[in-house]
Structures are given as structure tokens and as C-alpha cells.
C-alpha atoms as one frame of an Amber mdcrd trajectory, in Angstrom:
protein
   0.000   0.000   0.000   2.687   2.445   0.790   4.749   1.329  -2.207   1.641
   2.549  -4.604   1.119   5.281  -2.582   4.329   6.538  -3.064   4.361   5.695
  -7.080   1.298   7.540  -7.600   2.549  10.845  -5.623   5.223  10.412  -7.857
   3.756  10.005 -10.904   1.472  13.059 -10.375   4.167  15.241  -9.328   6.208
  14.693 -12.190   3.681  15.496 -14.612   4.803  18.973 -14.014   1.687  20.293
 -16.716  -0.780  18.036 -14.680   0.523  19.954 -11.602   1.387  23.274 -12.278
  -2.223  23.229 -13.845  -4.072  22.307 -10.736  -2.731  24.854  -8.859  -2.556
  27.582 -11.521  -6.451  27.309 -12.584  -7.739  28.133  -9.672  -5.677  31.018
  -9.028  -6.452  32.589 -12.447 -10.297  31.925 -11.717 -10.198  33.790  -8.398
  -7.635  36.426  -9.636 -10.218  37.227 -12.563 -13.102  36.886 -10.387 -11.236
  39.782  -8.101 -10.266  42.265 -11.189 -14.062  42.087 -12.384 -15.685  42.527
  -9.385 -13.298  45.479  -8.548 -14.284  47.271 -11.079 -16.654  49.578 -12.629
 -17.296  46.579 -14.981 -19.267  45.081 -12.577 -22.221  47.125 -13.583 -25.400
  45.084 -12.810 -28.045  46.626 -15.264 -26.866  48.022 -19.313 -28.832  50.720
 -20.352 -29.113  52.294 -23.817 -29.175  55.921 -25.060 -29.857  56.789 -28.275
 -28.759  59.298 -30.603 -25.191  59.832 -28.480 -22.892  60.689 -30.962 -20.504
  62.232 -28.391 -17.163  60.096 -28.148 -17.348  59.806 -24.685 -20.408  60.837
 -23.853 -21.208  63.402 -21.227 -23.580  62.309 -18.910 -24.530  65.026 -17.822
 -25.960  66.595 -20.698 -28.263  63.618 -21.693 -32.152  64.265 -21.279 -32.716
  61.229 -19.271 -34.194  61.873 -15.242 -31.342  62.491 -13.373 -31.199  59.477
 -11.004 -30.526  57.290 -13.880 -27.128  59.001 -14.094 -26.466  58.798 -10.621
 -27.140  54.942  -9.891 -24.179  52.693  -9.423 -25.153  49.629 -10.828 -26.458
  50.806 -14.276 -24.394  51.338 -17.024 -25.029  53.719 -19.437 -23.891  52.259
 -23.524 -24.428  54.689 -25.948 -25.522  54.481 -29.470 -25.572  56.215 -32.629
 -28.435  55.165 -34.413 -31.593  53.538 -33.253 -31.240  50.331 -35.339 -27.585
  49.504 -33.890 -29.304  49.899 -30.319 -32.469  47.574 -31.369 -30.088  44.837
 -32.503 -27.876  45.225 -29.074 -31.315  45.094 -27.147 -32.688  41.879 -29.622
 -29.897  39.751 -28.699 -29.933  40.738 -24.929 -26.741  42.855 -24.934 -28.328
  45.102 -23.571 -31.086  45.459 -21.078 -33.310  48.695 -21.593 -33.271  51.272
 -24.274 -33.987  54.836 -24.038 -34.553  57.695 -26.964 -32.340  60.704 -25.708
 -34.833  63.560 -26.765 -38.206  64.630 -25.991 -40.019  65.943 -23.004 -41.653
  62.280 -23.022 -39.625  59.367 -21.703 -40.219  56.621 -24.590 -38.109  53.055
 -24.189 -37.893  50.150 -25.081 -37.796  46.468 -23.565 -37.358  42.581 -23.814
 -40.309  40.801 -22.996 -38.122  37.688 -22.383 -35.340  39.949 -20.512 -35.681
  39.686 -16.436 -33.337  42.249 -16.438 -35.113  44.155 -18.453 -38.096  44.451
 -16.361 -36.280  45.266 -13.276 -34.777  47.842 -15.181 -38.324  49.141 -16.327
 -39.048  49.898 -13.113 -36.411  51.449 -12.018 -37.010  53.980 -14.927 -40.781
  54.843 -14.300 -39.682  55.044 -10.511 -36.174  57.785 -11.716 -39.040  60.113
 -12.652 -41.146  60.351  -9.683 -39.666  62.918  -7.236 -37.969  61.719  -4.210
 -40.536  63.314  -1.492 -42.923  60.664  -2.468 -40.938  58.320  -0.967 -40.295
  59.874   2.135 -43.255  59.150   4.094 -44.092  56.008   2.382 -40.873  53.701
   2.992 -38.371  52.995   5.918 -34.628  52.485   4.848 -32.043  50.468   7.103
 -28.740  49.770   6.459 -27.117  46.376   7.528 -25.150  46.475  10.331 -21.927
  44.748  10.829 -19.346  43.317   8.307 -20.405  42.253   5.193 -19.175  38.919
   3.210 -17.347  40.101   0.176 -18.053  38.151  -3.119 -14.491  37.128  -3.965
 -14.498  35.616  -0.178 -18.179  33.854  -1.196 -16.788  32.698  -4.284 -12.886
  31.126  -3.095 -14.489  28.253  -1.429 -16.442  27.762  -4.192 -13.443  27.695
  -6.542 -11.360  25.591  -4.396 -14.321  23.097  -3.795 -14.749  22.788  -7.766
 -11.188  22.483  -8.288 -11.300  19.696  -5.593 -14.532  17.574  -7.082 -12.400
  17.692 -10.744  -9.309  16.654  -9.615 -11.097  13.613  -7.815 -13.262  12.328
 -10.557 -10.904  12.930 -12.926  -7.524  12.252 -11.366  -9.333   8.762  -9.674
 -11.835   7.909 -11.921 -10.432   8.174 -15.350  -6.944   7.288 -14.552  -7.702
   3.776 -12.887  -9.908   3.169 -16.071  -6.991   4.337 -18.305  -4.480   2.039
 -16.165  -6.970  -0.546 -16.688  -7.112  -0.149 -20.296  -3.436  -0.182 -20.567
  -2.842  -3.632 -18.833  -1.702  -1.811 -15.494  -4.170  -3.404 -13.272  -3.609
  -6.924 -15.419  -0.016  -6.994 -14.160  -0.849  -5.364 -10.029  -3.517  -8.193
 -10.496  -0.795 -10.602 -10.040   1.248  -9.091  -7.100  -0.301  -9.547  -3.979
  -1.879  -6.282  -3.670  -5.664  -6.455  -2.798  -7.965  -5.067  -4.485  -8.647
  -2.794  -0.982  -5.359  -1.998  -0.495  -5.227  -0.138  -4.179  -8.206   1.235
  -3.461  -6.914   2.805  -0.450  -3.505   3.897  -1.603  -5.044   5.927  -4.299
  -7.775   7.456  -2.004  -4.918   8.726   0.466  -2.766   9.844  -2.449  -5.139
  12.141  -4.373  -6.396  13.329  -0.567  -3.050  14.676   0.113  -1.933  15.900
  -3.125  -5.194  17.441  -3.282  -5.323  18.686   0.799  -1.754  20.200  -0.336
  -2.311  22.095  -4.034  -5.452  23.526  -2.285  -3.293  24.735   0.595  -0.573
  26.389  -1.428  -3.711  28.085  -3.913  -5.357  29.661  -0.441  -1.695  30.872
   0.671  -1.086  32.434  -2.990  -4.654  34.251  -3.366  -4.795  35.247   0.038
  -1.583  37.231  -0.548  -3.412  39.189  -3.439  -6.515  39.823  -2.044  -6.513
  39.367   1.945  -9.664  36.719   2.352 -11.600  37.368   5.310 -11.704  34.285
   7.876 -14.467  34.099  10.218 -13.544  31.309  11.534 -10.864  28.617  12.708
  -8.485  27.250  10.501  -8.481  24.023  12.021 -12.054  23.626  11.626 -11.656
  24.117   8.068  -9.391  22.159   7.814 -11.429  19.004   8.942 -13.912  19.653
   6.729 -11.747  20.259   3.701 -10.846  16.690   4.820 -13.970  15.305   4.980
 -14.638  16.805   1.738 -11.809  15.708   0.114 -12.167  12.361   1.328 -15.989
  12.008  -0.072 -15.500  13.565  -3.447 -12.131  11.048  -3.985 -14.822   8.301
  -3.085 -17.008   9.438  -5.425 -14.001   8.913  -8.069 -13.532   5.193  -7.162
 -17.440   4.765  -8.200 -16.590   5.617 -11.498 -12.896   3.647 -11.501 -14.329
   0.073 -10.267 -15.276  -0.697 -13.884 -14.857  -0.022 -17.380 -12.311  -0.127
 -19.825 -13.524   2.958 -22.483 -11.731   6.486 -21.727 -14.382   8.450 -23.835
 -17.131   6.824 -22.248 -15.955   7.322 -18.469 -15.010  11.488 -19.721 -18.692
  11.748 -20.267 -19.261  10.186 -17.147 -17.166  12.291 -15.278 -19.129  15.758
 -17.271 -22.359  13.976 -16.442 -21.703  14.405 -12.763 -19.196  17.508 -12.488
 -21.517  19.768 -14.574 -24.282  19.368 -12.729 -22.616  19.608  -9.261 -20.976
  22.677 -10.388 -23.895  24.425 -11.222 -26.217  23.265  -8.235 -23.759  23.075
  -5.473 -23.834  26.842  -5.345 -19.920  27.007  -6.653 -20.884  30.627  -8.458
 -24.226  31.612  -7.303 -26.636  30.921  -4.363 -29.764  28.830  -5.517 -32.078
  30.565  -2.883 -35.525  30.983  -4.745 -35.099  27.976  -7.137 -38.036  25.781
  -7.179 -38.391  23.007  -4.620 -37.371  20.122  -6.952 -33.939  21.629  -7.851
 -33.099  22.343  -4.070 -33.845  18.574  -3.947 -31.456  17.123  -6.172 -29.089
  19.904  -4.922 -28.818  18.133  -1.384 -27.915  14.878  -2.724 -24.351  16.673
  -3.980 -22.000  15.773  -1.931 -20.240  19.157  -3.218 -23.281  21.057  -1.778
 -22.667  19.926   2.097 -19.142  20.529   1.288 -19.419  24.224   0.494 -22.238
  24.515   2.868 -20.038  23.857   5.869 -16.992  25.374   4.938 -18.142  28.405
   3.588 -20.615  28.559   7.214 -16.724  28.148   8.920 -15.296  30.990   6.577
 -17.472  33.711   5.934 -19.964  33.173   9.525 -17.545  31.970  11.855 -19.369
  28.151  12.654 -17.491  25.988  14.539 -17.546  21.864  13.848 -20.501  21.640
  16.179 -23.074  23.668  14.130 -21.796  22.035  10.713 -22.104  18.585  12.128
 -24.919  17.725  10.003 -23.309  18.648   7.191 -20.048  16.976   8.468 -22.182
  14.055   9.206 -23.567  13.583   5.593 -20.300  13.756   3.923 -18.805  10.699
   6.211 -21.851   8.973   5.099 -21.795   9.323   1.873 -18.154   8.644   1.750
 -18.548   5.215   3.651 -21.415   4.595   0.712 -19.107   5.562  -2.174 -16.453
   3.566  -0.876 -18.534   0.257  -0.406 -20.080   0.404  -3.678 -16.185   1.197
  -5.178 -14.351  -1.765  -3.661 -17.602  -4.056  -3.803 -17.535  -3.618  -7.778
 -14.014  -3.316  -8.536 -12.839  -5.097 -11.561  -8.784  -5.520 -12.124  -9.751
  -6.346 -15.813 -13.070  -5.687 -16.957
């Protein structure tokens, strides 16, 4: 066991692309995650003026109301002509369009645009005077220190980064090795079938426990991540995470002998995860049934807990349920993995 633990370290390692890659990825997704959202790019709502022919434009001397030029997140695109700005607005480049003349506010929408009918009402609202509001609505501001999206979002990365690796670096390179005739010959040592098992789960845990280590250290560096909570703590359930999503990996290594086949496999399941596991945006709102299949992710409880430990401040204690699930499943994964593994076939 220690003797294929060792080769496999090895063998990962010196595929310098493999492993400069896993570590580099990440770090350019959170870096460019950080220079967007840092910006003024990060504009929310695209709204379109037309005739500008001012190169810039002045904003100031548009005849638009005058809290549309004064709101943060809307971005004001001008255009030339009013069948360039149609176009733009047709294929969603834009979300609202406005004629820039006329005592009359005329625009334009999407029917099929969401943002476009937020934006509507923010319009017809920018023209009603501001004493209206006064004694109609109570404004409060949040107290306390808010969660940055870059510090949201690095768990996320580093979870996604985590599930790939696993399916990938398990999964389709036991089913290449047992394409190849690799298994054929370890069939013949006296290495069990549990003992592979093992050595690879504790290898790709490490290396994995390890490249996500040194990608934290690097980003944090750039952009200062705020941690709520303990490190150690995180660092169990980075563990248990680990350890279930590596599981997960033997699944799809315990049979099969076609590459192509098990890399759709692997998209099946990552794709899916990714999007539902909340690795770039919350699901709060989504219908019932999606939240559903969401909670049988194992990357879900993952990010759950550790982003509770990160951005709130949880301890192990109130992410034991989560903690709890991801033990399970990884006892499930790893049953079904060694039950069905097939040296040859």
C-alpha cells in the first residue's frame, strides 16, 4: 500500500503540466473573479441611449431623469443610431433602451429579458420625485461586516477544483491504467484489491489537501480573504470533503475499460454539481425540486459547511450535520467502489 502510494505521488508530481495546472487554474479563476468585481465593470443593469454621438459621452448633458445618471449599478452604452441599439437590445446585450430627446420618456424592452423588467421599473420610478418616498418607505442599512463576493466565491473555486481533480484524477486514470494492462499486471502481485483502493484514495487526498493549501496561501496574498472562523475547523472539513469527493471517483474507476465513455461520465456528474452546489451563485428561490437534487451533492454539504466556517464563523458543532452527511456518503461511495471493482473488466 505504501509502495503505490508513493508511485502515484510520484507520478502526479512529475507530470509537471498536470501539476502546475491544478494549482494555476484556480488562481487565475479567483484572480479574474477579483479584477471584475473590482471594477466599474461590474455594472449590474446596461442601459441604452440613443442618438449619443458624443465620443465619450457626457452624462450630464443627456435628457434622461437624473437618477438614472447617478445609480451605481447601471451602465449607461451609448448608441448612434436607433437600429444599432435595437439589434444590441434583440440579442440581450443590452437590457433597456432609451430615446435621448423629448419631453416624453419613450423606451424600449425585452419581454423575455428579467433584467429588463427590473430595469423598467427602475425607470418609471427615476421620474417620480424623491418626497414621495419619504413618508411612504423605511430604509435600514445592515449592520456589521459584510461577506465580500471574492471571499463567497474562493471556497467555491477551491471546492470545484477539488470535485475535478477527484473524478478525474481517480476515476479516469484507474480506467486508463486498466485499459493499458496496469491493473492486469498489479492483479498478479499480492496487492488487494482494498489496499489499491486505499492507496489511491490517500494519495489524491493529500496531493489534493496540499495544491489547495498552497492556492489559499497564494490568493490570500493578493486579495486578503476574510476568515471568520478557525483554521483548524476548516481544515477538517476540507478533509472530509476531500475524502468524499475522492470516493465518489472510485465509483466511477471500479469498472470499465472505455476512456471516452468514463469522460462523459465524469461531465455527467461535475456539470451538474458545479452548477447546483452553489460554486458561483446561491440557488435561494429555485423551485423546490432543484433544491432537492441539490442536497444529494455531496459538493453542496461541502461548500455549505466550509463556507458557514469561513465567511460566519461556525465551529464543527453547528456544521455537524453537514459533516455528518459527507462521512456517510463517503462510507457509501467507498462500499459500492471496492464491492464492484474489476482488475480487468
Amino acid at each position: 500500500m505504501w509502495a503505490l502510494f508513493v508511485a502515484r505521488n510520484f507520478e502526479f508530481i512529475r507530470d509537471r503540466a498536470g501539476f502546475g495546472w491544478n494549482i494555476l487554474f484556480p488562481f487565475l479563476i479567483v484572480a479574474g473573479f477579483g479584477v471584475i468585481f473590482s471594477s466599474d465593470s461590474s455594472s449590474e443593469f446596461k442601459l441604452g441611449v440613443f442618438p449619443v454621438k458624443q465620443d465619450p459621452i457626457v452624462v450630464n448633458e443627456l435628457k434622461i431623469p437624473e437618477k438614472l445618471k447617478t445609480y451605481d449599478h447601471i451602465k449607461i452604452v451609448p448608441f448612434e443610431t436607433h437600429d444599432e441599439a435595437m439589434d444590441k437590445l434583440l440579442h440581450h446585450k443590452i437590457d433597456i433602451l432609451l430615446e435621448n430627446k423629448g419631453p416624453k420618456l419613450r423606451y424600449w424592452i425585452s419581454d423575455s429579458s428579467p433584467k429588463g423588467y427590473v430595469l423598467e421599473k427602475v425607470v418609471k420610478e427615476s421620474i417620480i420625485p424623491e418626497e414621495m418616498f419619504v413618508s411612504r418607505v423605511i430604509k435600514q442599512q445592515i449592520k456589521g461586516e459584510q461577506v465580500r463576493y471574492i471571499d463567497w466565491l474562493f471556497p467555491g473555486i477551491l471546492g470545484m477544483n477539488i470535485m475535478f481533480s477527484s473524478l478525474f484524477g481517480v476515476g479516469y486514470v484507474i480506467v486508463r491504467y486498466r485499459r493499458s494492462g496496469v491493473l492486469k499486471r498489479l492483479k498478479a502481485t499480492p496487492v488487494t484489491a482494498f489496499e489499491y483502493l486505499t492507496a489511491q484514495l490517500v494519495s489524491r487526498v493529500v496531493i489534493l489537501l496540499a495544491t489547495s493549501f498552497l492556492v489559499w496561501f497564494g490568493c490570500d496574498l493578493f486579495f486578503s480573504f476574510q476568515m471568520q472562523g478557525s483554521y483548524f475547523d476548516a481544515f477538517v472539513i476540507f478533509l472530509a470533503g476531500t475524502i468524499c469527493l475522492v470516493s465518489l471517483g472510485l465509483i466511477i474507476a471500479c469498472r470499465g475499460t472505455n476512456e471516452e465513455l468514463t469522460n462523459g461520465a465524469i461531465n455527467f456528474i461535475c456539470w451538474p454539481m458545479m452548477f447546483l452546489s452553489e460554486v458561483w451563485f446561491s440557488i435561494e428561490g429555485a423551485s423546490p425540486w432543484v433544491k432537492s437534487i441539490a442536497k444529494a451533492l455531496p459538493l453542496t454539504h461541502f461548500l455549505s459547511a466550509i463556507r458557514k466556517i469561513i465567511n460566519d464563523g461556525a465551529t464543527l458543532s453547528e456544521v455537524s450535520s453537514e459533516m455528518t452527511i459527507l462521512l456517510v456518503m463517503s462510507l457509501v461511495f467507498l462500499s459500492i467502489g471496492s464491492l464492484l471493482f474489476s482488475w480487468t473488466r
